[in-house]
C-alpha positions in Angstrom: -2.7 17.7 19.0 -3.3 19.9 16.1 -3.7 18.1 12.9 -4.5 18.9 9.8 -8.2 17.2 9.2 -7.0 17.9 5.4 -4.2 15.8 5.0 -4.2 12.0 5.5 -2.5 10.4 8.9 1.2 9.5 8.3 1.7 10.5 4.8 5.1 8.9 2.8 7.9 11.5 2.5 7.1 12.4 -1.1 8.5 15.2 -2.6 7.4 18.1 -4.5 7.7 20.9 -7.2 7.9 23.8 -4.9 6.0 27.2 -4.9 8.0 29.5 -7.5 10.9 32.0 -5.5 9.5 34.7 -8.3 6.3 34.2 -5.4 7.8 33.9 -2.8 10.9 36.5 -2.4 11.1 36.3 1.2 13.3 33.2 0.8 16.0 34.2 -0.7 15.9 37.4 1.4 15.8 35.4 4.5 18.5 33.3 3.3 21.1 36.0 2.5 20.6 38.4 5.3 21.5 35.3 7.7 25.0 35.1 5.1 23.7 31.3 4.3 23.7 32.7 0.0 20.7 31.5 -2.3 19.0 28.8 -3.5 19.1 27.7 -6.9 15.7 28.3 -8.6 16.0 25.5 -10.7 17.3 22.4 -7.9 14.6 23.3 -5.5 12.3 20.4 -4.1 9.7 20.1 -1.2 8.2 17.8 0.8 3.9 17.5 1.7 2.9 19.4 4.9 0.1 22.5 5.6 3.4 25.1 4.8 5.2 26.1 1.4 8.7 24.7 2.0 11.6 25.3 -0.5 14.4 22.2 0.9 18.0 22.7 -1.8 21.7 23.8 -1.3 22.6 27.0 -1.6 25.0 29.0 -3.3 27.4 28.8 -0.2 26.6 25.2 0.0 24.5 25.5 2.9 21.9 22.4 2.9 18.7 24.1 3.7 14.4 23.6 4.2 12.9 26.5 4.6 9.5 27.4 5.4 6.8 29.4 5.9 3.9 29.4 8.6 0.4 29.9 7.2 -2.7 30.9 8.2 -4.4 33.9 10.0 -2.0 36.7 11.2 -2.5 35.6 14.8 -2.1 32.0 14.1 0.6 32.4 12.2 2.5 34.1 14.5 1.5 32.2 17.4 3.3 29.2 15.6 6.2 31.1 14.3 6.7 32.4 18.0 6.2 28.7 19.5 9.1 27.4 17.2 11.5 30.7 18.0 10.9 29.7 21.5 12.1 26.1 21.7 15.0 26.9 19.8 15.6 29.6 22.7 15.1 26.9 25.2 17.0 24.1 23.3 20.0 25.7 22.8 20.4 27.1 26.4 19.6 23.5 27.9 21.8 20.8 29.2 20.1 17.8 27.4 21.5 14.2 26.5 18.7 12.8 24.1 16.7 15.7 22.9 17.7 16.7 19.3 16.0 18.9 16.5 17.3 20.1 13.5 19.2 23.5 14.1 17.3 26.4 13.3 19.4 28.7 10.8 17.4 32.1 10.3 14.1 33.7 11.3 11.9 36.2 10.4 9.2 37.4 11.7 7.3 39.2 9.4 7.1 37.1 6.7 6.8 34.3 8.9 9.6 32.4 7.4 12.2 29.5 9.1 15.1 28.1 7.7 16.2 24.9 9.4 19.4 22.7 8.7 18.7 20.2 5.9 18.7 16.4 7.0 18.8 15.3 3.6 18.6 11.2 3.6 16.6 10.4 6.9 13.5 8.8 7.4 10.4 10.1 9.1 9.5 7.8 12.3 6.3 6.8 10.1 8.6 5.4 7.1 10.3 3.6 9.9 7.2 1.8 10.8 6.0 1.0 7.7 9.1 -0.9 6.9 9.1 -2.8 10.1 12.2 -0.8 11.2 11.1 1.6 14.4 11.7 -1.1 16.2 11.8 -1.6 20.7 15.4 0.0 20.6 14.2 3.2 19.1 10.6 3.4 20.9 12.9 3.4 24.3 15.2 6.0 23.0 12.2 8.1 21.8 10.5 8.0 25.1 14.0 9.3 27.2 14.1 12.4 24.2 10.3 13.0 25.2 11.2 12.8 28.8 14.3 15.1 28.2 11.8 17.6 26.7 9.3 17.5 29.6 12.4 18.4 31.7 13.6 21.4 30.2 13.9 24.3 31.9 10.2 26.1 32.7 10.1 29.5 31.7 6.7 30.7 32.2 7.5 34.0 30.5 9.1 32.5 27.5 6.3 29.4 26.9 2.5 29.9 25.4 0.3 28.8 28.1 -3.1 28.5 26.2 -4.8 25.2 26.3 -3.6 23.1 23.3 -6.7 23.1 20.6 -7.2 19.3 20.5 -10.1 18.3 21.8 -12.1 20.8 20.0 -14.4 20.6 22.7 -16.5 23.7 21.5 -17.2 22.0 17.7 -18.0 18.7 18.8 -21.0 21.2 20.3 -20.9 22.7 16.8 -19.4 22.9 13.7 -18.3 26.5 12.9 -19.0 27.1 9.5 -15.5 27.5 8.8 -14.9 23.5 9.7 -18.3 22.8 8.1 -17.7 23.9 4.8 -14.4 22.2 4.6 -15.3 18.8 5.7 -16.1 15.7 3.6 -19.1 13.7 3.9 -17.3 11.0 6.0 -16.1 13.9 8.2 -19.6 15.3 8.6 -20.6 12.0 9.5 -18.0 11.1 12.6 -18.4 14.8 13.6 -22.2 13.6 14.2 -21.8 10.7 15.7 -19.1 12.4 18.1 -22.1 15.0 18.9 -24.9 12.6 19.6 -22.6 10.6 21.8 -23.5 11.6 25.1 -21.1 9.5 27.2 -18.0 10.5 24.5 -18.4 14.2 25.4 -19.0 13.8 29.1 -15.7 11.4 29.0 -14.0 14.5 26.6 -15.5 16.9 29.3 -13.6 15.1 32.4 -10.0 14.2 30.6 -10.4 18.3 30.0 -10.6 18.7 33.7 -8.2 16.8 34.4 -6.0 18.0 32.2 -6.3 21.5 34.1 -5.2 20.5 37.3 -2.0 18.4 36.3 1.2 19.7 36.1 2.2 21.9 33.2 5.4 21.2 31.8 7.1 22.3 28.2 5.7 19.6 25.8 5.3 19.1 21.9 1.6 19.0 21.6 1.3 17.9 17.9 3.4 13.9 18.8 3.2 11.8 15.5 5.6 9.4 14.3 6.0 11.5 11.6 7.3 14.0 13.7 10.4 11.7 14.5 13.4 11.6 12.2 16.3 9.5 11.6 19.3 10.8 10.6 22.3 8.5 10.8 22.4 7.1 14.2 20.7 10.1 15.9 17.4 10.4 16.6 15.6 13.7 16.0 12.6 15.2 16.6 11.2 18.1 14.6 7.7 20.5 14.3 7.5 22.6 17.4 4.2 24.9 16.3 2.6 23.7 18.9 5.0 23.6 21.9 3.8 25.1 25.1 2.7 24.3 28.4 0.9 21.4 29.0 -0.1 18.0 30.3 3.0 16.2 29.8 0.7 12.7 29.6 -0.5 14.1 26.2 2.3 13.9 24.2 3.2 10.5 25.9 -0.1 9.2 25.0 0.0 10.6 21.1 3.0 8.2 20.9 0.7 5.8 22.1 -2.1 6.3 19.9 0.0 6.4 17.0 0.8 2.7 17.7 -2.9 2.0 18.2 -3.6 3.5 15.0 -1.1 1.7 13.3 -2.7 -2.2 14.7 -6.1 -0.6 13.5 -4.4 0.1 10.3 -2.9 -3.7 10.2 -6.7 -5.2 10.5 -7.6 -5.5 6.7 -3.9 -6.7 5.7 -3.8 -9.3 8.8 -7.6 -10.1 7.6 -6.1 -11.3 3.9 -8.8 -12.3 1.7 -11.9 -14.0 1.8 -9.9 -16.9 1.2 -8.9 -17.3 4.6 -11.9 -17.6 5.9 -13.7 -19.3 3.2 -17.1 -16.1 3.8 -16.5 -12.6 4.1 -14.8 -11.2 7.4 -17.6 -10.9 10.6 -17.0 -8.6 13.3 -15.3 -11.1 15.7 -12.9 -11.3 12.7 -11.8 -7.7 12.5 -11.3 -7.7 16.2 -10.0 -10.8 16.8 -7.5 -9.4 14.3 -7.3 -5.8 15.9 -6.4 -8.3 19.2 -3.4 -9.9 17.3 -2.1 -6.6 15.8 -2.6 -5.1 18.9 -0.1 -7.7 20.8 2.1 -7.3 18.4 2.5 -3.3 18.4 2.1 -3.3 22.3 6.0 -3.8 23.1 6.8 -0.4 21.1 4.6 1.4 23.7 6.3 -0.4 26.5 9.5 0.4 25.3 9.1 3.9 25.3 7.1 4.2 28.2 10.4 2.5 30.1 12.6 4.5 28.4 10.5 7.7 29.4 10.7 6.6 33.2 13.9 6.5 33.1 14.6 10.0 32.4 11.2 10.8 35.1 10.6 8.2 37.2 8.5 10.4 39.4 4.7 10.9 37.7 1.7 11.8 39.5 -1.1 9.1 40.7 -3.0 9.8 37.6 -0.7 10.2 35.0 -0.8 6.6 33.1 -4.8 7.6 33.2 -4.6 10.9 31.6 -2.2 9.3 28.9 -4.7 6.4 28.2 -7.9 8.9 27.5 -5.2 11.6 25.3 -4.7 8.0 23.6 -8.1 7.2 23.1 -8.6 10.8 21.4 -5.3 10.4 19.3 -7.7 7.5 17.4 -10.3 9.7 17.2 -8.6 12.3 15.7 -6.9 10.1 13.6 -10.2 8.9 12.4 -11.4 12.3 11.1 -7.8 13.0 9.4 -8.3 9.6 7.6 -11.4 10.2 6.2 -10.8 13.6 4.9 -11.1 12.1 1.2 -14.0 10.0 1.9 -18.0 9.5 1.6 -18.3 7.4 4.3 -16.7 6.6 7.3 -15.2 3.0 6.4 -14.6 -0.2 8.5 -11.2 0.7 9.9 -11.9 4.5 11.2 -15.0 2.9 12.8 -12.4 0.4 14.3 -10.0 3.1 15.5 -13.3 5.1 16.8 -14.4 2.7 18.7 -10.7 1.6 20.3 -10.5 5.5 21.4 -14.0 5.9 22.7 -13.2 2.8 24.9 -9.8 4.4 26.4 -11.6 7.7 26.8 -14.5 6.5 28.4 -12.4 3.9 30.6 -9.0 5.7 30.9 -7.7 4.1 34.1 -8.7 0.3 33.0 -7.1 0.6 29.9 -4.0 1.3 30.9 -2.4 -1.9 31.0 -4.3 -3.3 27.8 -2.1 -0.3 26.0 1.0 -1.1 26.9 0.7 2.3 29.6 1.4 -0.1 32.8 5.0 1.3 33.0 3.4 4.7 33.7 1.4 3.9 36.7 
């Protein structure tokens, strides 16, 4: 799961004052070589993410988001080729649930996309905030994740490399490309992941595992984010990080998402002091974790059902794997969340902990999140 340790987890879908086309005139050339015309300078928006995106209607009235892939020449057009080769795959694919918004025009060079514009639906992640990504949709979302494990496997077409998530060579070290870039609060889980002997031995063995399961085409970067609503259909977008891999990781970044989320409920389910008449103790905050927990758990059961029914034959330690990937999602989470922060506060010490226990325990904790379904 690649994220960006930059950018909060789950951000709202705000919207932007773009980076200028007079800087960017690969755009508009990408634009009118596919015969889709030009954007309008002046009725341009864009939404957050780690690439300059231009989303308006063009002069043929073609809704469009276009954007670029950053980075390093190799990484940039490792992701620009992972995203041309879904589409590939996608469109040559008998599929019932899986959708993702059309991809309009390419270009290599300049590392440029232009997608079909889903103007007006929500991101999986506004969906949960407002109470509103409910059973129904976690079941339908598990079958579309399913469908994509299923698609075809084209060993030619797919990037094989491991996914980068765990980073199992920084939590050795930090390069001093991560170093430099990371906030005190960063520094400070990256330390405690270090000195945490069992952690890395448990990162070490879900590694090895990984290896020996069955590689099948899979998202590799699942966030809630990453799902969108559009009407009645269910979408789901980002494919930079599609290749082969463990199948059980994306199933389990669905499910970490929804552990994040009860770890994220603690402090509003907690109230004030008031309701406890003393400031929260630690039985408090898990007590609470407990509750939120219960509550969120049927969204993971959902989709876990709804993803059996599309592969209802898993290997014997699938629902294992998918716990331990889980238990990292936190983690990660944790170091995305504290990007902006001196010190690592109650809640990512919450989500830490919840992660380090799945990753250390993977086969025990299936059942406790929501995973039984799996096994």
């Amino acid at each position: 799961m690649s994220t960006d340790l930059k950018n909060p987890p789950n951000p709202p879908k705000l919207r932007y004052t773009p980076v200028s086309l007079d800087d960017a005139p690969q755009v508009q050339g990408l634009l009118t070589r596919a015969g889709l015309g030009a954007l309008d300078p002046e009725a341009l928006t864009s939404y957050m993410g780690r690439n300059d995106n231009w989303a308006g209607t063009t002069s043929t009235g073609a809704e469009v988001f276009v954007k670029h892939i950053g980075g390093s020449p190799q990484d940039s057009l490792s992701r620009f080729s992972r995203v041309t080769s879904f589409d590939r795959i996608l469109r040559s694919a008998p599929v019932a649930e899986l959708r993702s918004p059309a991809l309009l025009a390419a270009d290599e060079p300049s590392r440029m996309l232009a997608f079909d514009l889903l103007d007006g639906c929500r991101s999986g992640a506004e969906l949960a905030s407002d109470e509103e990504f409910d059973d129904t949709l976690s079941e339908r979302a598990g079958r579309l994740v399913a469908e994509l494990h299923e698609l075809p496997l084209d060993e030619h077409e797919l990037d094989d490399s491991l996914p980068p998530m765990p980073p199992m060579d920084s939590l050795q070290a930090l390069p001093w490309s991560l170093f430099v870039n990371c906030s005190a609060a960063q520094l400070e889980a990256w330390g405690l992941m270090q000195s945490d002997r069992e952690l890395l031995a448990a990162l070490g063995e879900l590694r090895e595992r990984e290896l020996a399961a069955e590689r099948r085409p899979s998202h590799c970067d699942l966030r809630l984010d990453q799902f969108l609503l559009s009407g009645e259909t269910l979408l789901l977008t980002d494919w930079e990080e599609f290749r082969l891999a463990d199948p059980a990781r994306d199933v389990g970044g669905f499910a970490g998402e929804w552990l994040y989320r009860a770890v994220l409920g603690i402090p509003k389910a907690l109230g004030s002091e008031d309701r406890f008449g003393r400031s929260p103790s630690h039985e408090d905050v898990v007590g609470r974790g407990v509750e939120e927990l219960d509550r969120l758990r049927p969204r993971i059961e959902a989709f876990c059902a709804g993803y059996r029914a599309v592969r209802p034959e898993l290997d014997a330690g699938f629902a294992a794997r998918t716990a331990g990937y889980a238990g990292w999602h936190l983690i990660e989470r944790m170091l995305a969340g504290s990007a902006q922060r001196v010190r690592l506060g109650a809640v990512d010490r919450a989500a830490a902990g919840i992660g380090r226990t799945a990753l250390l325990a993977p086969a025990a904790s299936v059942t406790t999140l929501g995973l039984g379904g799996l096994s």
